[in-house]
C-alpha positions, 0 to 999 in steps of 0.5 A, spaced: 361 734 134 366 735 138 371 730 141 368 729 148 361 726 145 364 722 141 362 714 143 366 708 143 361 703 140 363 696 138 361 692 132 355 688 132 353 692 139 346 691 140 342 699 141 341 701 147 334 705 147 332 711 152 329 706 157 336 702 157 340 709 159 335 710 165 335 704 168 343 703 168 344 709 171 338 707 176 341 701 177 349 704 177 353 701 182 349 694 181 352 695 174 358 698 176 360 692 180 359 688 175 364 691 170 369 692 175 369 684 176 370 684 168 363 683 165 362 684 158 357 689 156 356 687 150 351 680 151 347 685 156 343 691 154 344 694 161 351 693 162 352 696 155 348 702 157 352 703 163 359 702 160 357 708 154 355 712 160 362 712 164 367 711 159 365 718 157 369 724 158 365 729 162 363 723 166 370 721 167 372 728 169 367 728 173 369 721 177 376 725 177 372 731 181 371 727 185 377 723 187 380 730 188 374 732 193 376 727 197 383 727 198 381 734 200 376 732 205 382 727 208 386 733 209 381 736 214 379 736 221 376 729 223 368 730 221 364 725 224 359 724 218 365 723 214 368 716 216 374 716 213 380 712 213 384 719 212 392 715 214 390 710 208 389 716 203 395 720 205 400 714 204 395 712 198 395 721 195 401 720 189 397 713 186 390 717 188 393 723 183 395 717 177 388 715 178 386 722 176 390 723 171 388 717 167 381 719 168 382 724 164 386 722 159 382 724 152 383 717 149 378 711 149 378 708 156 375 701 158 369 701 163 372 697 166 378 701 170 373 707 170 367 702 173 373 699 178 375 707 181 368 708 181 366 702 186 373 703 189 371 711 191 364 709 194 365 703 196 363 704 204 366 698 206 372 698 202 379 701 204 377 708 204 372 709 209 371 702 213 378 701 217 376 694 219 377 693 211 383 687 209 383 690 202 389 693 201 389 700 197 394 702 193 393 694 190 386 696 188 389 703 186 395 700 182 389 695 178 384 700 176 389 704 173 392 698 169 384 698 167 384 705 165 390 704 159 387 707 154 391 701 150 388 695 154 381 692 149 374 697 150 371 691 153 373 684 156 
């Protein structure tokens, strides 16, 4: 087995059935929000589900990808399918970079820092995209990033 399918499972975790697995990632940025608020996973079948699903590396790489991405698109000419909040974003670009690398990290992480960037990156309301948002960008940055220790518990 190589070490980016290994999984966290905690002792006592009640098993997460081929049904559950779908249903968290239909219901992924509902369950999403939960976790980043610091919902425990283990009394939920659902939410345990989605925390097994985020917390891997290939997803967490890909949620990396995707910050990347988007710090590429602030950089472009306006487009107006993509509301973006581009001054936030460059000022934000070195703890956005930190963000990454934590992402990355080959270590067990709690889902709830990757839950926490993950409705930070689509949150069409939040900072990066709505201007009107009172939410300051480089507090919820600097917060998922603490959530991402790899020394903090797996769960809350």
């Amino acid at each position: 087995m190589r070490y980016a399918e290994l999984t966290v499972t905690p002792s006592g975790a009640a098993p997460v059935s081929a049904a559950d697995r779908v249903l968290a990632r239909v219901f992924g940025a509902s369950l999403d929000r939960l976790l980043a608020a610091g919902q425990t996973a283990e009394p939920e079948r659902l939410l345990a589900a989605r925390a097994r699903y985020i917390v891997s590396l290939s997803r967490r790489h890909a949620l990396a990808r995707d910050w990347e991405h988007l710090l590429a698109v602030a950089r472009r000419a306006p487009a107006p399918a993509v509301p973006l909040c581009r001054d936030r974003i460059a000022a934000a670009e070195p703890r956005i970079r930190e963000l990454v690398d934590c992402l990355r990290v080959p270590l067990p992480v709690p889902a709830q820092g990757v839950a926490a960037a993950t409705v930070l990156l689509t949150d069409a309301t939040g900072p990066l995209y709505h201007r009107r948002s009172q939410a300051a960008l480089d507090d919820l940055l600097r917060d998922a990033i603490a959530q991402l220790d790899p020394a903090r518990p797996l769960l809350p």
